[in-house]
Backbone as a printed PyTorch tensor [residue, N CA C, xyz], in Angstrom:
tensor([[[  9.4330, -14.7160,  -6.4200],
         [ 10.5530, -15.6110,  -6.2510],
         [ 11.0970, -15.4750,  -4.8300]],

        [[ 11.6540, -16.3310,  -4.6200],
         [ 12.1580, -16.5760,  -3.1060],
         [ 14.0630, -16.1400,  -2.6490]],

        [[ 13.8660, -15.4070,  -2.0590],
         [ 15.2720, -14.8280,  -2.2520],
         [ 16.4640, -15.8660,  -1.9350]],

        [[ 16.1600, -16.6800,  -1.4970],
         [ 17.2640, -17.9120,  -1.4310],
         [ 17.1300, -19.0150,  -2.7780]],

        [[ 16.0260, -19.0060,  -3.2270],
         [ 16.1310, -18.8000,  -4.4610],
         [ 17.0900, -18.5200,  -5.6540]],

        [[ 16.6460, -17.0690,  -5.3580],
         [ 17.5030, -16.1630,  -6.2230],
         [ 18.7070, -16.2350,  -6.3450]],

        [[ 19.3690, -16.5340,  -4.8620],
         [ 20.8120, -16.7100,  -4.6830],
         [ 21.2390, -17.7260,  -5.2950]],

        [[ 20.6000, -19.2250,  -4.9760],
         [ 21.0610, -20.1530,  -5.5250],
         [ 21.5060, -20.3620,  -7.4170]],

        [[ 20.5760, -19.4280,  -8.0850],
         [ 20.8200, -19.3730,  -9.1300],
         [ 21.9110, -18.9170,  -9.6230]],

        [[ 21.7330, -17.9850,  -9.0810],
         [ 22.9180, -16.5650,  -9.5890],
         [ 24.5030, -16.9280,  -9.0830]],

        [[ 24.8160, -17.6700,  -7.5620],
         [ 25.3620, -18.2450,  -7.4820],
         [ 25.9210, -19.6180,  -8.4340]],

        [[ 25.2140, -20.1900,  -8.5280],
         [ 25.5190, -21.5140,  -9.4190],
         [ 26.0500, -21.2460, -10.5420]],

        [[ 25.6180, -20.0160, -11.2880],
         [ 26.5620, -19.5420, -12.5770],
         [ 27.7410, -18.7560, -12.3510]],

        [[ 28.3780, -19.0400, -11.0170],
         [ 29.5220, -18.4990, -10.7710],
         [ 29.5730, -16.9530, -10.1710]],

        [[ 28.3540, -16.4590, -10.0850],
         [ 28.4610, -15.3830,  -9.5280],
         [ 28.1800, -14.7630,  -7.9930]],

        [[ 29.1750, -14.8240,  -7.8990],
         [ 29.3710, -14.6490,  -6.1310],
         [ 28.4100, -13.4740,  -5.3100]],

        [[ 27.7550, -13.5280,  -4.4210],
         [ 27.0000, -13.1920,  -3.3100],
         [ 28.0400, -11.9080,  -2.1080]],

        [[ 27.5690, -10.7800,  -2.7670],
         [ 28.8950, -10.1260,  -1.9220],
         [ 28.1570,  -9.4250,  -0.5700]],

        [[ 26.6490,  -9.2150,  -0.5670],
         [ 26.0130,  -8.7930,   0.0500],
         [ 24.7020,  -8.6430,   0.0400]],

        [[ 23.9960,  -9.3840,   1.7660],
         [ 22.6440,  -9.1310,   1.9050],
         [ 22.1070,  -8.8180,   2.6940]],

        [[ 20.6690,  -8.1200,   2.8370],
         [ 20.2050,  -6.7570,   3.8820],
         [ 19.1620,  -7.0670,   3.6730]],

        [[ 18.4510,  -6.6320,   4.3950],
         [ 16.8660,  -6.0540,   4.1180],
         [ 16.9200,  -4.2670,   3.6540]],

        [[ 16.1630,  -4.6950,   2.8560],
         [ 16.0650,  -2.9670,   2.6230],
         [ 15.3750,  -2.3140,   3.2500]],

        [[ 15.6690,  -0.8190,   2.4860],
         [ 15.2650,   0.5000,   3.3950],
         [ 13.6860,   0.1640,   3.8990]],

        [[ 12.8950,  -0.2900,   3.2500],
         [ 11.1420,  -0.1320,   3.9110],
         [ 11.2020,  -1.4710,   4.3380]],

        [[ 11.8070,  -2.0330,   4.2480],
         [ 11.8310,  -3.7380,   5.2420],
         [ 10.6510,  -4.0650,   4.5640]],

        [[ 10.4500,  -4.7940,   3.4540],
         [  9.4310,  -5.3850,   2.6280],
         [ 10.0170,  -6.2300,   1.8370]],

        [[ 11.6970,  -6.1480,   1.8630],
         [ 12.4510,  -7.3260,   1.3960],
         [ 13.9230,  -7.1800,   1.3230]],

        [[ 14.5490,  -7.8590,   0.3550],
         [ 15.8940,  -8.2250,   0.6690],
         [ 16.7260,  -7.7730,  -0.1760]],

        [[ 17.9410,  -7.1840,  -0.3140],
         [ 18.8770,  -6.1800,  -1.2340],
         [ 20.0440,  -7.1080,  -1.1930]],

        [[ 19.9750,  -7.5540,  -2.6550],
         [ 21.3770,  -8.6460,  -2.5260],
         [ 22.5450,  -7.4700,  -3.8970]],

        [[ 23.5770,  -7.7570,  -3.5250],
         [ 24.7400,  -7.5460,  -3.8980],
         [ 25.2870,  -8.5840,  -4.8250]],

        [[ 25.8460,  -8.3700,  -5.8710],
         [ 26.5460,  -9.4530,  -6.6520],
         [ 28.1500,  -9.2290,  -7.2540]],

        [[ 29.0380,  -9.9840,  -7.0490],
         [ 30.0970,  -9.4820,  -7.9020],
         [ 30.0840,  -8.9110,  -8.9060]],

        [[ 29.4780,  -9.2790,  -9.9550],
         [ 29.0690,  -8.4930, -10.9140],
         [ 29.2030,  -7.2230, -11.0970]],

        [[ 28.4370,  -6.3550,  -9.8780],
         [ 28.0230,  -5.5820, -10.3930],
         [ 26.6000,  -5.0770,  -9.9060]],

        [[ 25.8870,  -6.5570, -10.0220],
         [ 24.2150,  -6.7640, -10.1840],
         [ 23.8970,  -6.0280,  -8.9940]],

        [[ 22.8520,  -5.5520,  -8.5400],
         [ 21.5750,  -5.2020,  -7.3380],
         [ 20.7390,  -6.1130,  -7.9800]],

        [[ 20.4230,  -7.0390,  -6.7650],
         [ 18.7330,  -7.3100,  -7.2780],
         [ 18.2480,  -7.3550,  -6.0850]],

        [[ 16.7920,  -6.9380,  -5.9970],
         [ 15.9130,  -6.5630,  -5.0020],
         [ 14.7700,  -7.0980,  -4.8910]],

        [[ 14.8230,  -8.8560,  -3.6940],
         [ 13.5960,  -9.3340,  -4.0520],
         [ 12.7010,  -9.3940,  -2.5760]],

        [[ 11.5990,  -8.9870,  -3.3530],
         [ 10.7830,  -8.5120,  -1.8320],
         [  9.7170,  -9.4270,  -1.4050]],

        [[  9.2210,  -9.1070,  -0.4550],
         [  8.4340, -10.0690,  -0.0190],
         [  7.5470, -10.8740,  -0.2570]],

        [[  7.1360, -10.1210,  -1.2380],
         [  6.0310, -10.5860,  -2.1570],
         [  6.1550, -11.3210,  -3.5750]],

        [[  7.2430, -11.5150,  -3.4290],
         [  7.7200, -12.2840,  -4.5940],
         [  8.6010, -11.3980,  -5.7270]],

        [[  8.0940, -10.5700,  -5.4450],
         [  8.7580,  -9.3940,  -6.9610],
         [  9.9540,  -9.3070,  -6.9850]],

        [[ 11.0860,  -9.5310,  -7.7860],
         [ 12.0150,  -9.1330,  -8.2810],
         [ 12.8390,  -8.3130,  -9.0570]],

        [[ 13.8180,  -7.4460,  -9.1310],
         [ 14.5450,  -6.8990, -10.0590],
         [ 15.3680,  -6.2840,  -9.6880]],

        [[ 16.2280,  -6.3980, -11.0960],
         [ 18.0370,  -6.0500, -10.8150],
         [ 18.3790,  -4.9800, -11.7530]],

        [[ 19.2610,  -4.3800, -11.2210],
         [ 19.9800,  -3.2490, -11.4570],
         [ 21.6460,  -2.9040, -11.3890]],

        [[ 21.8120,  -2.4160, -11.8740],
         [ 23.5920,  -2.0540, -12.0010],
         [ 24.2000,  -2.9480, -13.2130]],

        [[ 25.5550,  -2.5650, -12.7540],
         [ 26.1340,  -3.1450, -14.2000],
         [ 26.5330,  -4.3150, -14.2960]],

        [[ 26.1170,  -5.2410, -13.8920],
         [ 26.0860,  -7.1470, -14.1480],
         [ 24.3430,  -7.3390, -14.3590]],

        [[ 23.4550,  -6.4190, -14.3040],
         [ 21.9320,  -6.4620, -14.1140],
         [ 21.0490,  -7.4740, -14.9140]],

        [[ 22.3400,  -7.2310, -16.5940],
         [ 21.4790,  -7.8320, -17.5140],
         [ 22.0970,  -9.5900, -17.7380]],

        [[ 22.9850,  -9.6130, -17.1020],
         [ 23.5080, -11.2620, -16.8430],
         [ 22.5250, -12.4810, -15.3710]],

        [[ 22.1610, -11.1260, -14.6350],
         [ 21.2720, -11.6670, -13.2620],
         [ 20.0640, -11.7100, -13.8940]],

        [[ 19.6260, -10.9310, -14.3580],
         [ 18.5400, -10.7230, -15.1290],
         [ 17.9790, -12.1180, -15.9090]],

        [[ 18.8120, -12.2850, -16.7550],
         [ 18.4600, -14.0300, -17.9910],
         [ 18.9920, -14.7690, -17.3360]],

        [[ 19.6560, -14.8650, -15.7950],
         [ 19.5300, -16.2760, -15.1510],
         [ 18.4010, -16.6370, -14.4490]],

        [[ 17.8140, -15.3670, -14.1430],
         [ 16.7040, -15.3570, -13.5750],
         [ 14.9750, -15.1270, -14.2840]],

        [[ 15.0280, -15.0140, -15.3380],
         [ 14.3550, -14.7390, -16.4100],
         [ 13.3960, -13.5190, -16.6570]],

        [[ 14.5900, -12.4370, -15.8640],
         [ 13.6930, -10.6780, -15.6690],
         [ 14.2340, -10.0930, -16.4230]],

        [[ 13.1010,  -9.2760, -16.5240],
         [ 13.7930,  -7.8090, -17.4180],
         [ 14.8380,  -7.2520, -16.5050]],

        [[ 15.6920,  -6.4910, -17.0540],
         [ 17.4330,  -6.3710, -16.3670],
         [ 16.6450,  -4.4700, -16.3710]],

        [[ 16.7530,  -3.4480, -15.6460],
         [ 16.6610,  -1.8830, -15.7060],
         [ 18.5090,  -1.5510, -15.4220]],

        [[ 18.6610,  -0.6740, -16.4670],
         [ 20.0590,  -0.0780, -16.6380],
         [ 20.2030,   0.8300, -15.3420]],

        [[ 21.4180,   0.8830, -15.0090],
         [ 21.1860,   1.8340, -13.6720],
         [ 20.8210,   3.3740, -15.0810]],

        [[ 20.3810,   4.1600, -14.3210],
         [ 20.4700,   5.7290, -14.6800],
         [ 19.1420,   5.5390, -15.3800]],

        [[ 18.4590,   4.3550, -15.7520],
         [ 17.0780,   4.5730, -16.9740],
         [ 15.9960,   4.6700, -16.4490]]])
């Protein structure tokens, strides 16, 4: 998935965009969500979110959600 993409979704259901980076190995992009959410979509298309909005970013986006700590 395409990280502007990603935004647009997650955005559109009201959930605001609080922060974005490239991450630590620069292979892709570390977005921030009000929520709560991390999701981490890299260059290659791969996606997934984490923290505690994870599992709401997660079924807008149609991923498995990982609990932080699991």
């Amino acid at each position: 998935m395409d990280v502007d993409k990603a935004i647009a979704l997650v955005s559109a259901a009201g959930i605001e965009l609080t922060d974005r980076r490239r991450n630590g190995s620069d292979d892709g992009w570390s977005l921030s969500f009000s929520n709560g959410a991390e999701l981490e979509v890299r260059d290659n298309g791969e996606v997934s979110a984490t923290g505690k909005g994870a599992e709401a970013v997660a079924s807008l986006l149609g991923l498995p959600a990982k609990s932080a700590g699991s």
